[in-house]
C-alpha positions in Angstrom: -55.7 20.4 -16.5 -56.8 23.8 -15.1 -55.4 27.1 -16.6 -54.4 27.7 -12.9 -52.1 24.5 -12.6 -49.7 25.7 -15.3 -46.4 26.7 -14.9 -45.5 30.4 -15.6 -43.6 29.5 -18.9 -46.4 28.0 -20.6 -49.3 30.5 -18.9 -46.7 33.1 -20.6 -46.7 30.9 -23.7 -50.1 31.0 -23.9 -50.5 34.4 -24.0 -48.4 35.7 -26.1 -49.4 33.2 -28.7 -53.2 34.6 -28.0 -51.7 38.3 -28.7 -50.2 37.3 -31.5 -53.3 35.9 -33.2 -55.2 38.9 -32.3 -53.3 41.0 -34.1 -52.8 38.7 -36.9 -56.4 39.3 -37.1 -56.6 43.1 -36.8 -54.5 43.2 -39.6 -56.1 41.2 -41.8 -59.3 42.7 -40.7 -57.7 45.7 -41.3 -56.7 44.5 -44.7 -59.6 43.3 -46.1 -61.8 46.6 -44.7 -59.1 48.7 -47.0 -59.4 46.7 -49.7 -63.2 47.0 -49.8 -63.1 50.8 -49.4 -60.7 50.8 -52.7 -63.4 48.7 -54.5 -66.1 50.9 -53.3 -64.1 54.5 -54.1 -63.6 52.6 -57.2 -67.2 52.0 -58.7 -68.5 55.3 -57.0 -66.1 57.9 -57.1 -65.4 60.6 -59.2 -62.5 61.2 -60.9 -60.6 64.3 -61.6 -57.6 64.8 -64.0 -54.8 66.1 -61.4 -51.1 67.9 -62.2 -48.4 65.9 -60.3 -46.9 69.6 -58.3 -43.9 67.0 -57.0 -42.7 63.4 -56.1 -41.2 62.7 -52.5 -38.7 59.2 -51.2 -38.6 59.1 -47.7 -36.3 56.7 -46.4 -36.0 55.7 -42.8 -34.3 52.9 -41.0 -31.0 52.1 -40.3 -28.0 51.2 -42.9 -28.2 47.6 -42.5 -32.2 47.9 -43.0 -33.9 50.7 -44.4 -37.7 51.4 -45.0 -38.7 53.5 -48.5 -42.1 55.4 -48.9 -43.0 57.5 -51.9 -45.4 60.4 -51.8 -47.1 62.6 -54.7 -48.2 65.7 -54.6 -50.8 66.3 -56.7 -53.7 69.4 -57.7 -56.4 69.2 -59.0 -60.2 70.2 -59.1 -63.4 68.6 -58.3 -66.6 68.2 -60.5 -68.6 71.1 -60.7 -72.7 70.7 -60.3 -73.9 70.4 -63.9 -76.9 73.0 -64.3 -80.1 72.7 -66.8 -81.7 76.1 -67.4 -85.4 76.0 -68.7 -86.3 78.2 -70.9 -89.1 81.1 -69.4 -91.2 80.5 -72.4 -91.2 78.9 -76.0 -90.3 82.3 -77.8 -86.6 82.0 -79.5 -84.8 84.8 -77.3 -85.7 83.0 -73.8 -84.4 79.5 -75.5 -81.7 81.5 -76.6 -81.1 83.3 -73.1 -81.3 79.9 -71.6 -78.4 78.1 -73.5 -76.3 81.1 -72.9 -77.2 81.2 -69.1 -76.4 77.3 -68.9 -73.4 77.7 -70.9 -72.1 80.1 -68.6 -73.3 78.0 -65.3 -71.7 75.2 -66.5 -68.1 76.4 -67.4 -67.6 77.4 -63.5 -64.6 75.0 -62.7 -65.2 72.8 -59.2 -63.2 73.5 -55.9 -59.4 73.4 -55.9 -57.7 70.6 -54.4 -54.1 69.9 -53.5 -52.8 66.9 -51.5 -49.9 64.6 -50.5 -50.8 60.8 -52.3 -48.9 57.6 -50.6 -48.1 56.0 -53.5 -46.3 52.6 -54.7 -42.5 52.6 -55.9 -43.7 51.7 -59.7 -45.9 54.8 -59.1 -43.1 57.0 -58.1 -40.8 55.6 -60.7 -43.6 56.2 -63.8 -44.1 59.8 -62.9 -42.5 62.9 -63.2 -43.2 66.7 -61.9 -45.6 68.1 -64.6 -47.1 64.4 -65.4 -51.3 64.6 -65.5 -52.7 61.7 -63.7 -55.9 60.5 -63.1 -57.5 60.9 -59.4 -60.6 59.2 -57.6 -62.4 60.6 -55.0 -66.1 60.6 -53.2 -67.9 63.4 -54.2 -68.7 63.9 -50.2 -65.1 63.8 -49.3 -62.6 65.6 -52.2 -59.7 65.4 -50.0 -59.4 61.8 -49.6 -58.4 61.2 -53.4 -56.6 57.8 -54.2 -54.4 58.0 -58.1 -56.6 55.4 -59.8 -53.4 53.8 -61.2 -53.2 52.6 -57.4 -56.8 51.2 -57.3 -56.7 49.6 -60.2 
């Protein structure tokens, strides 16, 4: 039977079903393409002890059905570039001079950061204004940072 022979109901039939299984699969394309970003951010990020600055519930919806989502604040700072000073020469003043200028380079503190985190409701309900938490993020891209209880 041609598609053009059927009636309206089942050419309508037909395509909603076909919609339907498209966006079944855009979500779970969707899903898995998340989930593998996660596992990447996860073995290549860095991560950054961050000060939770405040916890949000935002609840929309109607009485009979209403829809929770939990935010964090947090703030934190990145990773600073690590720097190796040589020495000018082998004499004890320049190694000396050297340690003291790397020492120096090296306690520089990296950019500040300060975000809103979607977090989960056992995320929301383990935390408290003031808690330190534990933040992952690519080096490339500090203000896409993920709480690494979430990841995990």
């Amino acid at each position: 039977m041609k598609y053009s022979e059927l009636s309206k109901k089942t050419k309508l039939t037909i395509i909603v079903y076909s919609l339907l299984a498209l966006m079944i699969g855009v979500f779970v394309i969707g899903f898995y393409i998340q989930k593998d970003n996660d596992k990447e951010l996860l073995e290549k990020g860095e991560r950054a002890d961050a000060s939770v600055v405040e916890l949000y519930e935002q609840v929309t919806g109607t009485r009979k059905s209403k829809t929770y989502r939990y935010y964090m604040d947090v703030a934190f700072f990145t990773d600073a570039e690590k720097v190796k000073v040589l020495p000018k020469s082998d004499n004890i003043v320049d190694k000396i001079a050297a340690i003291s200028e790397e020492a120096v380079a090296n306690a520089k503190l990296g950019d500040y950061q300060s975000m809103r985190l979607s977090i989960s409701q056992v995320s929301y309900q383990r935390h408290k204004k003031g808690d330190k938490v534990t933040v992952v993020y690519m080096k490339e891209e500090p203000t896409e940072a993920k709480l690494l209880e979430e990841l995990q």
